[in-house]
SERO-4910 file (N, C-alpha, C, O; in steps of 0.05 Angstrom, whole numbers):
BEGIN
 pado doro    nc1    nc2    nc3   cac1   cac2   cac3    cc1    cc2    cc3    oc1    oc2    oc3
  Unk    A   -487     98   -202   -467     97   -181   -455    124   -177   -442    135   -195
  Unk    A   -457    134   -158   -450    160   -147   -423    155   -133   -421    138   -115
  Unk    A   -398    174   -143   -369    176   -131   -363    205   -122   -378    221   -132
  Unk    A   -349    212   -110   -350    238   -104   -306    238   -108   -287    225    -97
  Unk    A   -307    259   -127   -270    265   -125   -272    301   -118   -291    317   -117
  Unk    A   -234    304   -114   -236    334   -114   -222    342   -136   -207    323   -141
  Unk    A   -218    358   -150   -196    372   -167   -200    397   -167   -221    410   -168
  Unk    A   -168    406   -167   -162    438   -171   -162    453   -195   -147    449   -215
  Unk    A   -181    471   -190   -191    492   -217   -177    511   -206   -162    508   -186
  Unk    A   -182    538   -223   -164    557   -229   -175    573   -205   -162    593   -199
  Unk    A   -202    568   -186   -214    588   -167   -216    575   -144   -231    580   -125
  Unk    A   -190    547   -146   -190    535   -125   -193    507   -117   -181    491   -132
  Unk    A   -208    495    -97   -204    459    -96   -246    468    -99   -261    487    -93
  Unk    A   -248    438   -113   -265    440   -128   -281    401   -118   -275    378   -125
  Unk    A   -300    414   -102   -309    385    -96   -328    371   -114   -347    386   -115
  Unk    A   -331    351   -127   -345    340   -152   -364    309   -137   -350    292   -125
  Unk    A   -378    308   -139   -396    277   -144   -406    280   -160   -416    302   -165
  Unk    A   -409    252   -180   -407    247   -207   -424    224   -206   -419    209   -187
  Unk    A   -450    216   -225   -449    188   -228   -443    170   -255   -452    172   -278
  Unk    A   -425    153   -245   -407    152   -266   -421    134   -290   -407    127   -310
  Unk    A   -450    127   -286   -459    110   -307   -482    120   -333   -497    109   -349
  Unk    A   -472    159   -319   -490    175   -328   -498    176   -356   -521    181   -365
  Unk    A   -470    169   -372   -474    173   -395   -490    148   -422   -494    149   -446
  Unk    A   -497    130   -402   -516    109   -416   -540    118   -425   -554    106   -440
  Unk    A   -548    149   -413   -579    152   -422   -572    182   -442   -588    199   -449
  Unk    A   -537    181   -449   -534    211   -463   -553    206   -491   -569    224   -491
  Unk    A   -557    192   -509   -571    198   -539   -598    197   -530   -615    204   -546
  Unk    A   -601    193   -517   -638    200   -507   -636    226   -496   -657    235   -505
  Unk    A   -624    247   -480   -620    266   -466   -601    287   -466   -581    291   -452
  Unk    A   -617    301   -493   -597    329   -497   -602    352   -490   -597    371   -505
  Unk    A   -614    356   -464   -608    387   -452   -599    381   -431   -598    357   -423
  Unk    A   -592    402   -418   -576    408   -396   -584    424   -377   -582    448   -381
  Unk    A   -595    417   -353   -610    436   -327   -588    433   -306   -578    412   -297
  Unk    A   -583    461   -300   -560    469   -277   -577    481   -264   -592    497   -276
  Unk    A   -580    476   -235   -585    491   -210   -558    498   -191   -539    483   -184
  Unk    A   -562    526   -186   -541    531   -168   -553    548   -150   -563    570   -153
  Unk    A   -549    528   -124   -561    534   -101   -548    538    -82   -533    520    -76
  Unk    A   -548    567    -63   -521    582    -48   -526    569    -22   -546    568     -8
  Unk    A   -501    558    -17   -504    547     16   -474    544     22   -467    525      8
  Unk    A   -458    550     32   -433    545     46   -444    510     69   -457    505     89
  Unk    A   -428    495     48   -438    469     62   -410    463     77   -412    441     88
  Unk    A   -387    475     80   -370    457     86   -368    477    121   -352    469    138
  Unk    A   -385    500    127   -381    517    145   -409    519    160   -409    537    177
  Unk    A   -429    508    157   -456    507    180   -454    484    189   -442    463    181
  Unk    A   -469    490    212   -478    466    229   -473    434    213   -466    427    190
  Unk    A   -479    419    237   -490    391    220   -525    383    211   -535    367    194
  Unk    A   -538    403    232   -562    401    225   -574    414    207   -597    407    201
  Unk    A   -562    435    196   -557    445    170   -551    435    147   -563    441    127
  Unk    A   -540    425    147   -523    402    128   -543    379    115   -545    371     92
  Unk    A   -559    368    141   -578    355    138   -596    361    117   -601    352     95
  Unk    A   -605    386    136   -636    386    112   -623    404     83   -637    412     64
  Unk    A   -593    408     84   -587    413     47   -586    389     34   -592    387     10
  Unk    A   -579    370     49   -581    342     25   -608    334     27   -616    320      8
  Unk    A   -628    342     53   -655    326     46   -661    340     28   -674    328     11
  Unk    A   -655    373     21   -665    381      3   -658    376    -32   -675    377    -50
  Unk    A   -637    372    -33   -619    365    -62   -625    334    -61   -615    329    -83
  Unk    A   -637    306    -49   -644    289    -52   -673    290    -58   -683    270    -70
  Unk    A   -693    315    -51   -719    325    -60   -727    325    -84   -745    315    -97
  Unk    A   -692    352    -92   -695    361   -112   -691    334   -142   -703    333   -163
  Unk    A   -673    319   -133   -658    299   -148   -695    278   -161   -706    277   -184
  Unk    A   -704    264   -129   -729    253   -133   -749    264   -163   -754    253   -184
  Unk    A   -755    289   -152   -775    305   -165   -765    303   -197   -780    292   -213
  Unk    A   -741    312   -205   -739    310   -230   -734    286   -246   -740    283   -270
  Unk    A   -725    271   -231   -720    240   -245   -754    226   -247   -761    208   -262
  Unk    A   -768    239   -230   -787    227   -230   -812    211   -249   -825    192   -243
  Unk    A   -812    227   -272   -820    211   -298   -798    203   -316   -799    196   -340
  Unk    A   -782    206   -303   -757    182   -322   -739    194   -353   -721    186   -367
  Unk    A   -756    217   -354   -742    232   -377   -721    254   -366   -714    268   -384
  Unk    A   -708    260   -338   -692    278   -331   -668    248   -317   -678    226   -312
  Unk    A   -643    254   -313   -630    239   -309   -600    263   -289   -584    277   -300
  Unk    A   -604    260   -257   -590    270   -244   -562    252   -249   -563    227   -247
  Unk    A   -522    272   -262   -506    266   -273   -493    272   -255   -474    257   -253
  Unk    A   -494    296   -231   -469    305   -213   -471    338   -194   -489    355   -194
  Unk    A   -457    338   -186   -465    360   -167   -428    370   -162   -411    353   -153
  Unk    A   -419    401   -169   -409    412   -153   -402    432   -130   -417    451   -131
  Unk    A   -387    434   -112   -387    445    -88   -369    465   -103   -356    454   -121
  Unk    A   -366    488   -101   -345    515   -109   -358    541    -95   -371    560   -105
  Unk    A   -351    535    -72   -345    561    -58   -367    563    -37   -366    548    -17
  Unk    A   -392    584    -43   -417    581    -33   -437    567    -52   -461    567    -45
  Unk    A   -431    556    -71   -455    536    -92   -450    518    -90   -426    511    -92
  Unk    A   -474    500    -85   -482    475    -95   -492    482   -126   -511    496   -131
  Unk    A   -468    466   -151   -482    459   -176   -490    436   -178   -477    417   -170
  Unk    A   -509    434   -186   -531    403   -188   -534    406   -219   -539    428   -231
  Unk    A   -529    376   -233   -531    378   -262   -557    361   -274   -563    342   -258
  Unk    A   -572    362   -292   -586    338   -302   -585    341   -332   -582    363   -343
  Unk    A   -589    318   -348   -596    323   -371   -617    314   -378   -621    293   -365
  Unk    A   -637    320   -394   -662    308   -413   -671    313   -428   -668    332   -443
  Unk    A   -688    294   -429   -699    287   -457   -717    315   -471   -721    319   -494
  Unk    A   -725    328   -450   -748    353   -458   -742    377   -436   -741    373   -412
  Unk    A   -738    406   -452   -725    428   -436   -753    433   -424   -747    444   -403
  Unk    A   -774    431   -426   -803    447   -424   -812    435   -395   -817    411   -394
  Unk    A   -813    448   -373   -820    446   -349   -803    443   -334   -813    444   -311
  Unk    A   -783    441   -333   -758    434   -321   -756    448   -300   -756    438   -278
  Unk    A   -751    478   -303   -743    496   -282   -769    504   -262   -765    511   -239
  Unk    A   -796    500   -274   -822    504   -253   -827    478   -239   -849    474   -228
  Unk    A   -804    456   -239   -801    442   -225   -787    441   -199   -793    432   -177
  Unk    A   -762    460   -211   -738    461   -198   -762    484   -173   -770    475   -152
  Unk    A   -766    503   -180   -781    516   -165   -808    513   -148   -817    527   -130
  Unk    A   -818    492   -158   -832    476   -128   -823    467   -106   -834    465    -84
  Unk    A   -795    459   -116   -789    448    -93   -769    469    -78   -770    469    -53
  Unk    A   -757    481    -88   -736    504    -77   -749    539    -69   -742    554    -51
  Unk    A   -767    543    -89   -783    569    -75   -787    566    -47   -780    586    -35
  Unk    A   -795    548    -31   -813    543     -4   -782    542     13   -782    550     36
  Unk    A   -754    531      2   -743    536     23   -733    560     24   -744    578     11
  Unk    A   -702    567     43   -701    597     49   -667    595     33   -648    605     45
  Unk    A   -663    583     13   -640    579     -7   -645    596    -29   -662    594    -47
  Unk    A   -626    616    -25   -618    628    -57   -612    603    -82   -600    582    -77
  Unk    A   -623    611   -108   -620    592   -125   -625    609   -156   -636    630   -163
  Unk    A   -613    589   -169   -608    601   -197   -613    569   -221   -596    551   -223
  Unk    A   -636    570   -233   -633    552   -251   -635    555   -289   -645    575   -299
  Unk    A   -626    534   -306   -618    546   -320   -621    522   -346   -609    501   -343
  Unk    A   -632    525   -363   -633    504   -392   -623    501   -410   -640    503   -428
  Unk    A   -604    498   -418   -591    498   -445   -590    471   -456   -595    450   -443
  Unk    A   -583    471   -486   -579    443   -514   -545    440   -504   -528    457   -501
  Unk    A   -544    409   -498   -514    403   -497   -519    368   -507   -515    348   -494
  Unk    A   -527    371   -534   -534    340   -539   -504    320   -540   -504    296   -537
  Unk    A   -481    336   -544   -458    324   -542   -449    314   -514   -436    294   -512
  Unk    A   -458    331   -489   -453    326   -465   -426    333   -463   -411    314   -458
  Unk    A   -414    359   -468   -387    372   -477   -384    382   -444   -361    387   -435
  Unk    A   -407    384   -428   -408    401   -402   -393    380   -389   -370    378   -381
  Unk    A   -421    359   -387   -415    330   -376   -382    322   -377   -369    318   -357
  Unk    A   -374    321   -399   -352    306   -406   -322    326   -391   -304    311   -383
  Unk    A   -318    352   -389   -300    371   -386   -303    378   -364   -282    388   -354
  Unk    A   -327    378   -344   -331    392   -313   -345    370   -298   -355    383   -280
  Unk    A   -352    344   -294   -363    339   -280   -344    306   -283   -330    303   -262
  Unk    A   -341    288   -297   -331    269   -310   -304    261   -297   -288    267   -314
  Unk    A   -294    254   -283   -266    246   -270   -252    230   -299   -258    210   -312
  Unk    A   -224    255   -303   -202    248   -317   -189    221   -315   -196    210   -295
  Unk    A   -176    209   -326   -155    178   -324   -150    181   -305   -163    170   -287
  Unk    A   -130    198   -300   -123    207   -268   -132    202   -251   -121    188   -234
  Unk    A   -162    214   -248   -176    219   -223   -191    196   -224   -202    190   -203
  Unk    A   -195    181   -244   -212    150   -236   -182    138   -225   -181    140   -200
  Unk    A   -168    131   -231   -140    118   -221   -136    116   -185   -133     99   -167
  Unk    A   -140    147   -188   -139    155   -156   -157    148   -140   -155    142   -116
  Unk    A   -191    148   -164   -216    142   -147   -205    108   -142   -201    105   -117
  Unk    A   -201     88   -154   -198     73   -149   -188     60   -134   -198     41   -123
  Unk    A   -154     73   -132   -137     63   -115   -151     73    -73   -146     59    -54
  Unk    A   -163     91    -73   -181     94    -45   -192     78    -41   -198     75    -17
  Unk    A   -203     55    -64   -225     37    -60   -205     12    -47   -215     -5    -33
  Unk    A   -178     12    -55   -169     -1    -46   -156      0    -13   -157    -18      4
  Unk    A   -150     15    -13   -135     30     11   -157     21     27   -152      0     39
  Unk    A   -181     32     30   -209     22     47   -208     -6     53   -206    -15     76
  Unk    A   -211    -22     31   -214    -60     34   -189    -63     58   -193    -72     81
  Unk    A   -156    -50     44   -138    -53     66   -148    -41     92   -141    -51    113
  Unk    A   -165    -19     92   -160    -13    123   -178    -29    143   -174    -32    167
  Unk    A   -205    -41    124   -222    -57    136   -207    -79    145   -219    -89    164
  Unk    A   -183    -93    140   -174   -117    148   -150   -105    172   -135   -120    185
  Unk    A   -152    -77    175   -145    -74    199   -111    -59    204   -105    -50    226
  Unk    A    -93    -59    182    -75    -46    168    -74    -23    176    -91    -13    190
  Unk    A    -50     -7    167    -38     11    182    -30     25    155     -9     18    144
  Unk    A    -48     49    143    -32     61    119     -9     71    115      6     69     95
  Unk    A     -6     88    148     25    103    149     49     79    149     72     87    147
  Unk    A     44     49    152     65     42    139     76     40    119     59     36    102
  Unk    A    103     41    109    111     35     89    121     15     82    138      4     96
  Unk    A    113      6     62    117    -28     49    122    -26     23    127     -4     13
  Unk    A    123    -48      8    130    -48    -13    101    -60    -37     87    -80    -37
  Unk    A    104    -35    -56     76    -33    -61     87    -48   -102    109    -47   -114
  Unk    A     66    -58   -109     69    -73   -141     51    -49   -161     27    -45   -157
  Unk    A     61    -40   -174     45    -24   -192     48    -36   -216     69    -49   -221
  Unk    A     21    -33   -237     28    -57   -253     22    -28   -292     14     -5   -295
  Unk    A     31    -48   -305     27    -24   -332     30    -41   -355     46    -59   -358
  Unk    A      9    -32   -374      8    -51   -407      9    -38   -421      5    -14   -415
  Unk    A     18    -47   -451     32    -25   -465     18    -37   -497      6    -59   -498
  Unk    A     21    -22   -514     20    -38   -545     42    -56   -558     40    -74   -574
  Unk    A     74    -40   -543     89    -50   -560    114    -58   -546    122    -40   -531
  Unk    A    127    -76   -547    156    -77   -529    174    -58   -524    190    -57   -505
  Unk    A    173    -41   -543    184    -13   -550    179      4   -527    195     16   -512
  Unk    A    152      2   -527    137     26   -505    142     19   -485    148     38   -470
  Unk    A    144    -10   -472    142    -18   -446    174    -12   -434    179     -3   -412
  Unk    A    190    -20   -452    221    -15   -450    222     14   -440    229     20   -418
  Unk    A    215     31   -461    226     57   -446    216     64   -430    229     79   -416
  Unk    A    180     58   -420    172     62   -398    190     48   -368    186     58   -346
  Unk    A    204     30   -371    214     17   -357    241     28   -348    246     27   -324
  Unk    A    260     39   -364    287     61   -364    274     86   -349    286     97   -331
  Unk    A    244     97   -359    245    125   -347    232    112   -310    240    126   -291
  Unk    A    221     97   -306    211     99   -281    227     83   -267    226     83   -242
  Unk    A    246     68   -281    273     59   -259    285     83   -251    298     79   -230
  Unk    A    287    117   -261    301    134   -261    293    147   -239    307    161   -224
  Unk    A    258    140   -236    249    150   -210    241    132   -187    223    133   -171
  Unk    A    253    122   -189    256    100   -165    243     75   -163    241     58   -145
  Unk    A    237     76   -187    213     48   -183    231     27   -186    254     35   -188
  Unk    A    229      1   -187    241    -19   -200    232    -45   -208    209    -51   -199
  Unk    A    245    -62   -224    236    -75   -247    235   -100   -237    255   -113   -235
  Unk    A    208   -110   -230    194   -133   -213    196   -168   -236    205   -190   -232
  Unk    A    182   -156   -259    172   -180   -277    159   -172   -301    148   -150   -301
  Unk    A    159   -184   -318    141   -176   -344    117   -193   -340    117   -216   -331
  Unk    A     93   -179   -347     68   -194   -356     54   -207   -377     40   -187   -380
  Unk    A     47   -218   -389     44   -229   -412     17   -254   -413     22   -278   -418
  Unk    A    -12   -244   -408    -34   -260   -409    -50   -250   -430    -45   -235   -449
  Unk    A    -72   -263   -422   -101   -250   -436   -104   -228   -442   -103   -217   -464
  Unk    A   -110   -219   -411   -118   -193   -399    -92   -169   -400    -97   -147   -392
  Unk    A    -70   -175   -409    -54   -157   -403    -24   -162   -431     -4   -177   -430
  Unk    A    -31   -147   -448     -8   -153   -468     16   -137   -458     12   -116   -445
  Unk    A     47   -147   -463     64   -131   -457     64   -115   -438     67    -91   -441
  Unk    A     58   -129   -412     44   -123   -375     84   -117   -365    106   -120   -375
  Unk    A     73   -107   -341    106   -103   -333     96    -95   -300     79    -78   -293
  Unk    A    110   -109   -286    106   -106   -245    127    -88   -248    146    -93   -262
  Unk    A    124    -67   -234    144    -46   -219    140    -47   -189    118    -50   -179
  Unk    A    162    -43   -177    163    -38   -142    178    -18   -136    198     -9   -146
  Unk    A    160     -9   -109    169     11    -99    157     22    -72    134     28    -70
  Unk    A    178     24    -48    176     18    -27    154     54    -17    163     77    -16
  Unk    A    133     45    -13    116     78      5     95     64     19     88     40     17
  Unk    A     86     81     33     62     83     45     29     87     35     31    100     14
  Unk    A     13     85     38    -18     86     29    -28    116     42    -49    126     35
  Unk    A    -14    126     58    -29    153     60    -35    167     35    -21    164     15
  Unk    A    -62    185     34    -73    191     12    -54    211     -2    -54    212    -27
  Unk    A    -35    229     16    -23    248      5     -5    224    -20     -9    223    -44
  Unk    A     18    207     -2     34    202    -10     29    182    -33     43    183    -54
  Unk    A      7    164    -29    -15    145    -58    -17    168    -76    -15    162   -100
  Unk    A    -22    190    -71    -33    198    -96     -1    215   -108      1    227   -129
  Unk    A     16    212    -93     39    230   -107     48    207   -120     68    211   -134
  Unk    A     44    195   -120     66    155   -133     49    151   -158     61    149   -180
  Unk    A     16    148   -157     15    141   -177      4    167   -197     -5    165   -220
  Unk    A      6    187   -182      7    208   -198     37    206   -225     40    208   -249
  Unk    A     48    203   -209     75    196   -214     78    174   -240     80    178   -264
  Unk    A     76    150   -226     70    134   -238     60    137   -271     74    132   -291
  Unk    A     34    146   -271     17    147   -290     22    159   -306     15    152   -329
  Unk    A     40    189   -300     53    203   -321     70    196   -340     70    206   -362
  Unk    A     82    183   -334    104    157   -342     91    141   -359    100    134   -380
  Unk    A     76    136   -353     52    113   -377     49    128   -395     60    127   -418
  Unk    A     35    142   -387     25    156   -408     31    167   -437     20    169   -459
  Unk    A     63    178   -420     78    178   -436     89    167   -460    102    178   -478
  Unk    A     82    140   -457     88    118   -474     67    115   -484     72    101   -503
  Unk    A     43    119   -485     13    114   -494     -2     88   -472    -23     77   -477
  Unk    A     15     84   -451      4     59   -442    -23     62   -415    -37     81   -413
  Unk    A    -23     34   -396    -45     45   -391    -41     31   -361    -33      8   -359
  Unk    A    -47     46   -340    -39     41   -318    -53     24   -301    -74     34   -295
  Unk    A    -49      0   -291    -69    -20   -282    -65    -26   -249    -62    -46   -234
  Unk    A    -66     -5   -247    -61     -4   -209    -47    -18   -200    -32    -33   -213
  Unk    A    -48    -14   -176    -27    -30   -153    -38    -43   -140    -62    -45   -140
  Unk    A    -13    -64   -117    -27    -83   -101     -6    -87    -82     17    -87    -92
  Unk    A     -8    -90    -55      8   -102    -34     -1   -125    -17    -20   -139    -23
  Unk    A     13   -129      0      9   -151     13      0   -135     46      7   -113     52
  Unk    A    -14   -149     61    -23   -131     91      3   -140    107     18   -159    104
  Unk    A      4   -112    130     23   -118    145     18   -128    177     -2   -122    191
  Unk    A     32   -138    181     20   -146    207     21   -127    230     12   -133    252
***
């Protein structure tokens, strides 16, 4: 399953797609093949654009193709496309990469190294708590817009949070009443030990979703707890 997030590095905003179920084939697949292939994708044409993904969908085919290379993610930073894979065997790898990329008219750079830990994987390509949080809550925002909803309104949104200990949930509950949230219900099921509803009146625009439960989450965290998204009701 392929997700695409952004995060800011130190050289800037940093576009990432990831697949996030990459790491099921990590103890079978300890090297690491980086291609970085120069294209300013966010500034040519569209028909440009085209044949770089027919070509990075080429490139992707070709190596997965006997089942011992496993395509993990691709970043955008600047003028490169980085494309990652790991596998099972370093030996042919790159006179692969070059069948299919010699013939076009793309600068490119590829590259083999041992990362049996997947230390690369895990630190540069891998979406943080955070950034799955965020990936998630878009997924929601979408379902709402498909039913036809209006993000720039503001409504009153349920953020929900579980904790280990009554302790934790308590003071999580004093610090984010402090920032405006407020104190809905306690939770208490299966699925959710020492659960707690917070409310708080915003909108679903992406800026402002991601400053809340950015927000939000820090606050958890704080406590060791663990942030279990939000939920509203549609507006008419």
């Amino acid at each position: 399953m392929r997700e695409i997030f952004k995060r800011v590095e130190e050289d800037g905003e940093v576009r990432i797609e990831v697949c996030l179920d990459a790491k099921e084939s990590s103890e079978f697949n300890p090297w690491i093949l980086s291609v970085f292939i120069k294209y300013d994708s966010y500034n040519d044409a569209e028909d440009g654009l085209d044949e770089f993904f027919e070509t990075k969908e080429s490139l992707i085919i070709a190596l997965e193709h006997d089942e011992k290379t496993k395509y993990v993610g691709n970043r955008l930073v600047g003028e490169w496309s980085e494309l990652y894979f790991y596998s099972q065997d370093s030996k042919g790898l790159e006179a692969k990469v070059a069948n299919i990329l010699k013939p076009t008219k793309y600068m490119y750079e590829a590259n083999v190294v041992k990362d049996a830990a997947w230390e690369f994987f895990d630190f540069n390509i891998f979406p943080n708590d955070l950034e799955l949080c965020l990936m998630q809550s878009q997924k929601i925002v979408e379902h709402i817009q498909d039913e036809g909803d209006k993000t720039e309104l503001v409504r009153e949104v349920e953020h929900y949070a579980s904790f280990e200990t009554p302790t934790q949930k308590q003071r999580f509950i004093e610090s984010a009443e402090k920032n405006g949230f407020v104190f809905k219900a306690d939770i208490e099921d299966e699925e959710m030990q020492h659960g707690v509803a917070l409310v708080k009146e915003h909108n679903l625009d992406s800026i402002e979703l991601a400053k809340v439960v950015s927000q939000i989450h820090e606050l958890i965290k704080l406590e060791n707890g663990e942030y279990e998204l939000w939920s509203t009701t549609l507006e008419e």
